[in-house]
N, C-alpha and C positions, 0 to 999 in steps of 0.2 A: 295586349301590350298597352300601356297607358302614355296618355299623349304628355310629350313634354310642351308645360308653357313653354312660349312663344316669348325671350325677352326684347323689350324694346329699344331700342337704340338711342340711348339719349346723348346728349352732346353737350358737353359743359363748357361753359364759357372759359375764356383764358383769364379773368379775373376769377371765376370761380375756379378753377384747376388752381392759381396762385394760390388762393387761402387755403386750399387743402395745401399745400407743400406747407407754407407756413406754419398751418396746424400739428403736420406733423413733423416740423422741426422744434417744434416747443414741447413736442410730448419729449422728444429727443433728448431736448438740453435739460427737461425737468429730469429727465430718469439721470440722465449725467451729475446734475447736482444733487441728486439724492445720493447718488453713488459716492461721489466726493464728500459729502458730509459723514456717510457711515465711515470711510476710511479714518477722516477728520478725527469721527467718535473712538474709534478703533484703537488711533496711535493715544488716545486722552485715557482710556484702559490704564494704564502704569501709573496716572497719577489718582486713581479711582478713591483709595483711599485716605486722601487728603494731604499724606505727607510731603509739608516744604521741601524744597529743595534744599538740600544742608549744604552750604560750601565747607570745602577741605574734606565730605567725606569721599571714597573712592566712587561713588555711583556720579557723581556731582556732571562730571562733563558729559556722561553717556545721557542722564536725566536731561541736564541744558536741550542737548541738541535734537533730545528725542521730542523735547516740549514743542523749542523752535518749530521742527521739523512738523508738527501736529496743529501750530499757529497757521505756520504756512498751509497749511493743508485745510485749515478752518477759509482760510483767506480764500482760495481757489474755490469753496463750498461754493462761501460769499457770493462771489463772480458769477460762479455757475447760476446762481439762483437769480441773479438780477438779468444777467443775459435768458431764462429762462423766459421772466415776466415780462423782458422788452421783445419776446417773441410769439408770447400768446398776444398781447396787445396787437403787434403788427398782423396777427393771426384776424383779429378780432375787424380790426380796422380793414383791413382786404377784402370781410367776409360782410361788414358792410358794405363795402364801396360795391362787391358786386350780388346785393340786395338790390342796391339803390339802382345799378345798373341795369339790373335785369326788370325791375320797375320800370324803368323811363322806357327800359325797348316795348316792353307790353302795351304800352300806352299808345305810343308811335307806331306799330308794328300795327295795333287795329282802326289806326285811320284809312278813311277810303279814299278823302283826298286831302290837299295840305292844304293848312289855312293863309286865311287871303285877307286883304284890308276891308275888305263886306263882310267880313263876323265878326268887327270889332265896332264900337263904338266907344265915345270919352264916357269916363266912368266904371266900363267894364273890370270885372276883377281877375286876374289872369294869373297863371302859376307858367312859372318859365324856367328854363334849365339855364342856371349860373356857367357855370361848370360843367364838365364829365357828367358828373353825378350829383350834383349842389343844385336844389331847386331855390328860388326864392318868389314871393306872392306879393303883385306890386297893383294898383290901379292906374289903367289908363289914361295917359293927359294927352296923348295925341295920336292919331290914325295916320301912319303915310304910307309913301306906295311902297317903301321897301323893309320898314322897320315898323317897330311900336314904339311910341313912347313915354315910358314908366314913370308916375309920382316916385321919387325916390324919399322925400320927406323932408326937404333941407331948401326948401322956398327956389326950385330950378336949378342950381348951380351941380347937382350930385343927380337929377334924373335921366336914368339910364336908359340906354333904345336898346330894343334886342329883336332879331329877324325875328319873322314868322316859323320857321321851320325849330325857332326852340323854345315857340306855346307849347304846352303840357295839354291845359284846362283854360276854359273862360266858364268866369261865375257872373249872370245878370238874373237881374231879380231875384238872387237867391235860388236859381236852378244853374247848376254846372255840366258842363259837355265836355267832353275829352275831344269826340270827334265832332268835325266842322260838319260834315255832313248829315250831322243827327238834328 
């Protein structure tokens, strides 16, 4: 009898489980707006062969309302297809956010300890978390005991402090460490 692999258990993050729903709500609304445009195409059949609509002959109002009815029906494609692409986008952007998510945790996740005002000096070049998931790469203008802080680039008035616990990296001399204790 042949052994069955062994699967491992992996665990997705609730930003990653989001982009997947999203994902497959846009596969969703695509296959809905495809569907709505063949109908669309379907009721457009009757007028295949070019002929205007004649008024005063007997087909005249059942044509009208079949066209209307096939306008409308184009319109709803329409819809379907824009709500479609504001869905893979939101798909898109989720599946970012938790890229970037799962980046910062790997980063943070292999330090052995947290950094402290003695691994920084003025000058150092440092990447820090904005945000959730928004890094931004600033130099050093001042070491305190509870904060950094950042040249923001605007002569003092816009340079930003940001604790210790949301360094990413410090780059000096052109060698960069993630962890403090390397």
């Amino acid at each position: 009898m042949a052994e069955q692999p062994i699967e491992k258990a992996t665990t997705t993050s609730p930003e990653r489980r989001k982009a997947e729903r999203l994902q497959q709500r846009a596969e969703k609304l695509s296959g809905a707006a495809q569907q709505a445009s063949d109908r669309a195409n379907g009721m457009y059949e009757r007028f295949a062969g070019g002929q205007p609509l004649l008024r005063g002959h007997h087909s005249y109002r059942s044509a009208s309302r079949t066209k209307a009815r096939a306008d409308a029906a184009s319109e709803r494609a329409v819809d379907a297809y824009k709500a479609a692409e504001r869905a893979r986008l939101k798909a898109r952007l989720a599946e970012t956010h938790a890229d970037a998510k799962d980046e910062i945790t790997a980063i943070t996740s292999a330090r052995t300890r947290p950094w402290e005002p003695a691994d920084f000096q003025v000058g150092d070049i440092v990447t820090v978390r904005v945000f959730e998931t928004s890094t931004s790469t600033y130099r050093v203008k001042r070491v305190n005991r509870k904060t950094l802080t950042l040249d923001g680039g605007g002569g003092g008035w816009d340079d930003p402090k940001r604790e210790y616990d949301r360094v990413l990296s410090r780059t000096r001399d052109g060698v960069t460490i993630t962890d403090p204790a390397s």
